[in-house]
N, C-alpha and C positions, 0 to 999 in steps of 0.2 A: 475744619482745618485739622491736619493732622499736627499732634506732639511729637518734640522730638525725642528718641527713644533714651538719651539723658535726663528729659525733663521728668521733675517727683513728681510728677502726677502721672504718667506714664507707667503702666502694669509693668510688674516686675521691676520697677527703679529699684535701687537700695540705696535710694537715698530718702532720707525722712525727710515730708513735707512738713509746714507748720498745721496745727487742728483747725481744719475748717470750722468758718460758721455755718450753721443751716439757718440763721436770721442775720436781721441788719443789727450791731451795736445797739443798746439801748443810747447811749451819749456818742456825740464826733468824741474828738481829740479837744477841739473847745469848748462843749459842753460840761467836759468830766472835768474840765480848771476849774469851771465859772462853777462847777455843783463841788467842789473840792478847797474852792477858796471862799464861797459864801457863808457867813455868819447864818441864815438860814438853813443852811443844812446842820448844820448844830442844834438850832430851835427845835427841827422838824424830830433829830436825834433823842431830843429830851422831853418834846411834847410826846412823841410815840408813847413809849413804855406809859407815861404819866397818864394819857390818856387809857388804855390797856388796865391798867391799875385800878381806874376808877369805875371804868365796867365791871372787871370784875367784881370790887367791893357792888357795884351798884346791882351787879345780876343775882346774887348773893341775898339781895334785901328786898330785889323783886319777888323774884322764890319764896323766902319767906312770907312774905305776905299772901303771897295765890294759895301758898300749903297751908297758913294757918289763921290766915285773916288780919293778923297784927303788923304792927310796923308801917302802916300806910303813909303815916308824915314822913319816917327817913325815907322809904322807898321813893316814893315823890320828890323828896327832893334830892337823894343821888340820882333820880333820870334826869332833873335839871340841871345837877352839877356836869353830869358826863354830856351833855347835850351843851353846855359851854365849854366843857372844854373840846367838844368835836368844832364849833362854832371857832375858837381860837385855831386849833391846827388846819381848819380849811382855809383860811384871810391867810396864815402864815406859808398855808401849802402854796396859796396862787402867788403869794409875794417870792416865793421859791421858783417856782415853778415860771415864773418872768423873767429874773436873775438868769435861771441856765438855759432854758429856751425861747425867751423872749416873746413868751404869751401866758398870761393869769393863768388859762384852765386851756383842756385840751390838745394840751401835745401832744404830736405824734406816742411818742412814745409812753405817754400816761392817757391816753385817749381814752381806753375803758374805764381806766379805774375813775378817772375823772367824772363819766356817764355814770358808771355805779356810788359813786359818792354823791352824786344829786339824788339816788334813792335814798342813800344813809341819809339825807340833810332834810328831806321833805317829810321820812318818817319820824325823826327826832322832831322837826317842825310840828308834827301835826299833833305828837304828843303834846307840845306844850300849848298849842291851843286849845285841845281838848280842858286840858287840866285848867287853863288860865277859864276859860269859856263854862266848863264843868258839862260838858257836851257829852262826856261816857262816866258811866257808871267807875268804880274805884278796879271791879275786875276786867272791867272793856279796859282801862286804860291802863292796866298793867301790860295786857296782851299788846297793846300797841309797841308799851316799850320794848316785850323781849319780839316784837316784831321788827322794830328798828335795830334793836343788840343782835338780830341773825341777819340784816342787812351790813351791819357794820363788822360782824365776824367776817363777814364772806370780801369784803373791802379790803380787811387786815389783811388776809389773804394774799387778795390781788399782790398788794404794797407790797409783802414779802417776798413772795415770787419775783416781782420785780428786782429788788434789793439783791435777791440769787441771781440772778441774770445778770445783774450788774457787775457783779463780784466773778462772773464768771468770763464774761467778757474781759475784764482785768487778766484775770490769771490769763486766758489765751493771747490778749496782747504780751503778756510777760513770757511766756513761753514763745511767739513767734519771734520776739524782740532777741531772746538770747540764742533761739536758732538760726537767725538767720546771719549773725557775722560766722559762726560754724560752717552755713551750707557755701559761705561764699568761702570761705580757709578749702573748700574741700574743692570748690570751682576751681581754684588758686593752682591746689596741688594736682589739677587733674587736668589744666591749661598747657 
């Protein structure tokens, strides 16, 4: 079908279109309420960094211990502590994650990071049976953890990315939203 050669998407228009997407919205219009007005997404706001926090203090004491051989009790148990609190932000992520798209885990639009968080969960899991069981030695079982802390970096990741996306979607809804009573002022004067 041909445009017509007023239409802004039409070569040579001078009329400014709104910034296309090149993906679908991460949220509808009802999702971004329901992820805007939930108590949960404040949770997920405050567990983040907290959790972040305690990695690092815990990467921190793993290191230590593989460089110098000391510290084996705190190291051990900041991987427990950060391995509850990943434990807490994942119950709180699905109970999130139901709230705005009205499924625990796997939404569309959290779909990998979700797949990839069962890596994070299974390698944090395994340390702590290791540790509970006594299944690896004190330097196998460090390597586990900073194997789970580069599964869970790459996670943070995702999440962030996401987070940009989100916020970027915003700003182009806000930008199409105040160009378009202009392009129609300009339909108006040009009627």
């Amino acid at each position: 079908m041909q445009r017509p050669a007023n239409s802004p998407s039409a070569p040579g228009s001078a009329q400014r279109s709104a910034p296309r997407r090149l993906r679908t919205p991460l949220y509808t219009p009802e999702e971004r309420v329901r992820r805007d007005t939930s108590g949960w997404t404040l949770v997920q706001g405050i567990l983040a960094p907290v959790q972040f926090l305690v990695f690092a203090v815990s990467l921190v004491l793993v290191l230590r211990f593989l460089a110098t051989g000391e510290g084996l009790a705190w190291a051990n148990a900041s991987v427990v502590v950060k391995t509850l609190t990943l434990y807490t932000i994942m119950v709180t992520g699905c109970i999130w994650e139901k709230v705005v798209f009205g499924r625990y885990l796997f939404a569309p639009a959290f779909y990998w990071e979700d797949v990839f968080s069962m890596l994070v969960l299974a390698l944090h899991t395994a340390y702590l049976l290791a540790l509970a069981t006594g299944a690896l030695a004190p330097q196998a079982l460090m390597l586990l953890a900073l194997a789970a802390y580069a599964a869970y970096v790459i996670n943070a990741v995702q999440f962030v990315l996401k987070l940009r996306a989100a916020r970027l979607d915003e700003a182009a809804d806000r930008a199409a939203n105040q160009e378009a009573p202009r392009r129609h002022s300009q339909q108006e004067a040009t009627a």
